[in-house]
Phi, psi and omega in degrees: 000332184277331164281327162289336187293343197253291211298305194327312182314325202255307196325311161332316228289317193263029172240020169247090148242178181287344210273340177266106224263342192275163166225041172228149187228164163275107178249138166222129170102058169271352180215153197278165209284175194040040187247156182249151154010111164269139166313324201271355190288331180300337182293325213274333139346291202281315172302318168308314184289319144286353171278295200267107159269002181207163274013148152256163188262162170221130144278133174195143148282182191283347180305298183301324185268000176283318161310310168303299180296326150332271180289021178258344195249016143069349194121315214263006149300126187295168173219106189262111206266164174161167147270146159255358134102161183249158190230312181286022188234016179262002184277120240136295215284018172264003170177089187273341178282303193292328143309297177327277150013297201266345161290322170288342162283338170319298196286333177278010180257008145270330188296318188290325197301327198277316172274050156233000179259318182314317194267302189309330182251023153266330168247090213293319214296325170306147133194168195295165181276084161340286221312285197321323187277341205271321190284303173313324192263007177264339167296310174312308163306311192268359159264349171276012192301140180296332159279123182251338157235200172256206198292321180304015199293326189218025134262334177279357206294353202232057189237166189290298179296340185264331174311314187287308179298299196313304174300344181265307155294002211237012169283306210300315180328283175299341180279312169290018160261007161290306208285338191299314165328299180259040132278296179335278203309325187292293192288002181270304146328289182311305182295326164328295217287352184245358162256159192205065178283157177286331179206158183315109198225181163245135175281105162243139216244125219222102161288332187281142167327357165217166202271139194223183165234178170163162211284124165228153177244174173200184194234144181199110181324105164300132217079009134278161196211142221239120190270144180254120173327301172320291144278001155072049154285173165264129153323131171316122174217137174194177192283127166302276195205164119316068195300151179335149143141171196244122163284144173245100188319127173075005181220016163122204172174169183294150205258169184262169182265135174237150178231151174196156189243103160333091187256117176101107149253111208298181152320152177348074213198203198224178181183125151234165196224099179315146157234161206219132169337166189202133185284327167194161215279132160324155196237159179281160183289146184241114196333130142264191170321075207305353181236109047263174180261064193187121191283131154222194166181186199310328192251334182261184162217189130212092154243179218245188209197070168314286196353288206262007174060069186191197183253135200239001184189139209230105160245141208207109169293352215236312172310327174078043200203163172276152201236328190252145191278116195257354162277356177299150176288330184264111197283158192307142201041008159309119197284126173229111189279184199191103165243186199092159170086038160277013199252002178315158338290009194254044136190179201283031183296315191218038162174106183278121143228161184292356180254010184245134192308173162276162188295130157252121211238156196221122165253160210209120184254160183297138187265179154058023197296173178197122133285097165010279232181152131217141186226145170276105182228171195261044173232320209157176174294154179230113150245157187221117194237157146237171197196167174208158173211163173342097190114326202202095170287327180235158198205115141226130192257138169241125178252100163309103182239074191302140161342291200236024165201162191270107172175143158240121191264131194248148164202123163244124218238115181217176183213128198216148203268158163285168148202158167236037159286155176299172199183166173167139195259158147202167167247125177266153183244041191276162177232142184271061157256166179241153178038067191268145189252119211259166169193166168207168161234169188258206202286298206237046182173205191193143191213129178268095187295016180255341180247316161317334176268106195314160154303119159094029174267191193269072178269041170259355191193152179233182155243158196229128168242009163197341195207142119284133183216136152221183214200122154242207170289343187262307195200175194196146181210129166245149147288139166245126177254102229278347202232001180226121203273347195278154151229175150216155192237113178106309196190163177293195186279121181238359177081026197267018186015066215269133180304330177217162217255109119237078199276150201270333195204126201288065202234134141258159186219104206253119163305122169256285195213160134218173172231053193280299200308133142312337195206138205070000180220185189277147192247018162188158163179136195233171199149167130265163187223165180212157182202138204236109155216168195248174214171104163209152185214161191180150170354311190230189169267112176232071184279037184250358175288305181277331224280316166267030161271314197281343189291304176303319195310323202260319194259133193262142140323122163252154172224158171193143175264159188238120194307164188271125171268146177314324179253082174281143112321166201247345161279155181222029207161112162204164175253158212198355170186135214249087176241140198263044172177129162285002174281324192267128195238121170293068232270329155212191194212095183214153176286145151330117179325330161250038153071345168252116175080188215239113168261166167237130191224134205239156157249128195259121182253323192258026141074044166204152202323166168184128174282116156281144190222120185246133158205172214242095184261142204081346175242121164307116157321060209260344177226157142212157199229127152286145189208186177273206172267349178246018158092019175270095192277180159194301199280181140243186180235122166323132170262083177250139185034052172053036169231141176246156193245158172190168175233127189262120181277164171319133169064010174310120188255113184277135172231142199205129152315090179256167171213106152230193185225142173308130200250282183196168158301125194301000000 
């Protein structure tokens, strides 16, 4: 009573403007979060209230006192568009392998939803396993819960609860990657049994709404070689390695490891790709002259920067320009460790006050660099550099430049010591622009944090769900950050909280790990790590371009081979659900939550009104329905000649019923 009797007043204080028309507020956090239940708070109304005629207390949820404030305002709440930028989502970097893990299950829990729905609706008798997906998306949730451990996480780590917490979150990642594997694997059986290829062949299964290719690997029997149905060419391909193993008469031998690039793979839909004998086996790539020290192909230059195992310079032919900022301290894809600020909680890296200084933190970019290699592989030039830095004795950075699309793919891999001094990891990005205009994009848009960001968000750091980007009037480049969802823009994290989105320098930075919070997350972590990103740039700014640059990037070709059947068929290819524009994006296809008919929940990316047009090929079209997000349908839509029509606003998110019935097996 006594402390509400001290606070209350100024809490009030800051609802007595004119503009607040209501005369009810929202009180919350009368006791600290994760506690249990003080007793006396059931008391504190009814006690107040004799002391007191003004304020009365209330209990409500919140649903009902946001109606009560509704209705005191009469109509007359402002309405304020805007982002608020993420804040509780830097804990990610407190456990970076298990984040990776759970970002790729994010993108692959479409892919399974969408093949366990196909073989169901080509077959009633069939359906996908509920228990599994139900399980991948309740793992899923509670690892995005924001806390991973309890407050003892770094006075505590090596005490029973926080070791018990750590394994318990760092479960959920792998079990919904378990399960996603045998749902995948499951509907893959199911659709097998509806196919009949002629020679042994891999199946591969494409979820996104257009048709892509990409780079996969399989075990494959030596002296065979893997085909393009159509043209009954041999595919780009080549040797991994030889894998392990003892021949045994009658049950096989070891196999070769293969990567090979899948090509044209329809829309939401299938592709196999025969094999077939080979008079004589792609051979593996093999090092060359490692000098000069520098990749190109039609669209790059790439040269490189040993010292620090990164890049020391990007000319982008077709821009006619240099890409990397050579006054930056940091070379392009460079590993930067970040120590200082062991003196938390007395200074603002991670809990802003006006009195506490900022941290002094020194970054250390990797060092002792060597080149590896550079090689000729069917994917493309390859260098392979290493490096070490504070913390992290090894660094090997691979720098990717394919033959034939404009983009670099970078992948870094290190083994790194715990500690539980403060820390913190990134791979820097500078770019030589000028008056650079930065983005990244969210589940359903793109958001520019110099304009776009509510008062009192977060500029020090984002989440990313597929791209990071800047742009001026001349050119534009993005990262897509296949395994770390943080960014920062201009500079690492420094605890400087800045009232407005002005980054000093046209640089990104993808936030890897730190161990900043004191509480609740984990307070050190070693391993190995691996971290995947893409780099591309062009003339103009496009995010619905990147947005599906990222998609492919992040979301895999799935495979699995299928035996030669006795009664073949003539198909080598089909598509099962047809939408007439990739701007409109299909984020899954799964049944309905009551078993009646299939929903599709679709997205508008490139950020304009647009009539879409779907239709369901091997399947009859006989409803489709518009519905909400929990699947509460309600208009229909007409159905001619078995395409429905419809119309999507920017950025829009559609959810639609269809109910069909099968036309025959493909």
């Amino acid at each position: 009573m006594e402390a509400a009797h001290d606070a209350l007043p100024v809490f009030l204080q800051a609802y007595e403007r004119k503009d607040y028309h209501a005369n009810s507020v929202i009180l919350f956090g009368s006791q600290l979060e994760n506690t249990p239940l003080d007793r006396k708070q059931v008391t504190l109304p009814a006690e107040w209230a004799k002391e007191y005629a003004y304020p009365r207390l209330q209990f409500s949820t919140f649903n009902d006192a946001m109606s009560e404030i509704e209705t005191e305002f009469a109509g007359t709440i402002p309405t304020y568009r805007g982002d608020f930028g993420p804040y509780w989502e830097d804990g990610f970097t407190s456990d970076a392998r298990s984040t990776a893990l759970h970002r790729a299950n994010q993108q692959r829990a479409m892919n399974a939803e969408t093949m366990g729905t196909i073989p169901s609706l080509l077959d009633p008798s069939v359906r996908p396993d509920r228990t599994l997906l139900n399980n991948v998306w309740n793992n899923s949730l509670l690892f995005d819960e924001h806390t991973w451990i309890s407050v003892s996480s770094t006075t505590q780590p090596e005490g029973d609860q926080s070791v018990r917490q750590t394994a318990s979150k760092r479960a959920q990642p792998v079990r919904a990657s378990e399960d996603l594997t045998h749902s995948i694997d499951r509907s893959f059986a199911q659709l097998e049994a509806t196919v009949a290829p002629k020679r042994a062949s891999i199946l591969v299964f494409n979820a996104l709404n257009w048709t892509r290719s990409g780079w996969l690997e399989t075990d494959l029997a030596e002296g065979k070689v893997i085909i393009d149905p159509l043209t009954a060419k041999p595919l780009r391909q080549e040797i991994l390695r030889k894998e392990a193993g003892v021949v045994i008469p009658g049950f096989g031998e070891p196999a070769l490891r293969v990567r090979y690039f899948a090509t044209d793979v329809p829309a939401i839909g299938y592709k196999m790709f025969p094999i077939v004998d080979a008079a004589a086996q792609e051979q593996p790539a093999t090092p060359s002259n490692p000098e000069p020290q520098t990749l190109e192909n039609h669209f790059y230059r790439v040269t490189l920067d040993v010292t620090s195992g990164a890049i020391r310079s990007i000319w982008d032919k077709e821009l006619k320009r240099e890409l990397v900022n050579a006054e930056s301290q940091f070379r392009f894809g460079s590993y930067v460790y970040v120590t200082g600020a062991d003196d938390m909680p007395n200074n603002s890296l991670y809990r802003y006050g006006v009195g506490l200084p900022q941290p002094v933190l020194t970054t250390h970019e990797a060092t002792g660099g060597r080149l590896v290699a550079i090689k000729h592989t069917a994917a493309g030039e390859v260098a392979t550099l290493e490096s070490s830095a504070p913390n992290t004795p090894h660094i090997e950075t691979m720098i990717l430049l394919p033959d034939d699309s404009k983009r670099i793919e970078i992948s870094i891999s290190l083994d790194k010591d715990a500690t539980l001094h403060r820390e913190a990891a990134y791979i820097a990005f500078p770019l030589a622009m000028e008056q650079p205009e930065f983005g990244y994009d969210t589940q359903n848009g793109w958001v520019d944090p110099a304009r776009d960001e509510l008062a009192g968000g977060s500029h020090e750091w984002y989440a990313v769900q597929h791209w990071a980007a800047l742009r001026n009037g001349s050119w534009a480049a993005a990262v897509i950050p296949v395994d770390a969802p943080l960014v920062t823009f201009g500079d690492i994290v420094r605890g400087k909280w800045p009232e407005t989105f002005s980054p000093a320098r046209a640089s990104i930075f993808s936030w890897l790990m730190s161990n900043y919070w004191s509480t609740n997350f984990i307070s050190s972590q070693g391993g190995h790590y691996t971290f995947r990103y893409v780099f591309v740039s062009g003339p103009k700014f496009a995010p619905e371009l990147l947005t599906r640059a990222g998609l492919e990037q992040m979301t895999p070709l799935e495979s699995d081979p299928v035996p030669a059947s006795p009664t073949p068929s003539g198909d080598t290819e089909q598509s099962f659900l047809a939408i007439d524009t990739p701007d409109v994006m299909m984020s899954t296809w799964k049944r309905a939550e009551d078993g009646n008919g299939s929903i599709v929940r679709l997205t508008e990316i490139a950020g304009r009104s647009q009539t879409v047009h779907l239709s369901t090929p091997h399947l009859t079209l006989e409803r489709v329905q518009t519905c909400s997000i929990i699947e509460n349908c309600d208009r229909e839509l007409p159905v001619r000649d078995g395409v429905v029509s419809f119309d999507v606003r920017p950025y829009a998110i559609v959810t639609l019923r269809l109910i069909t019935e099968p036309v025959r097996k493909p």
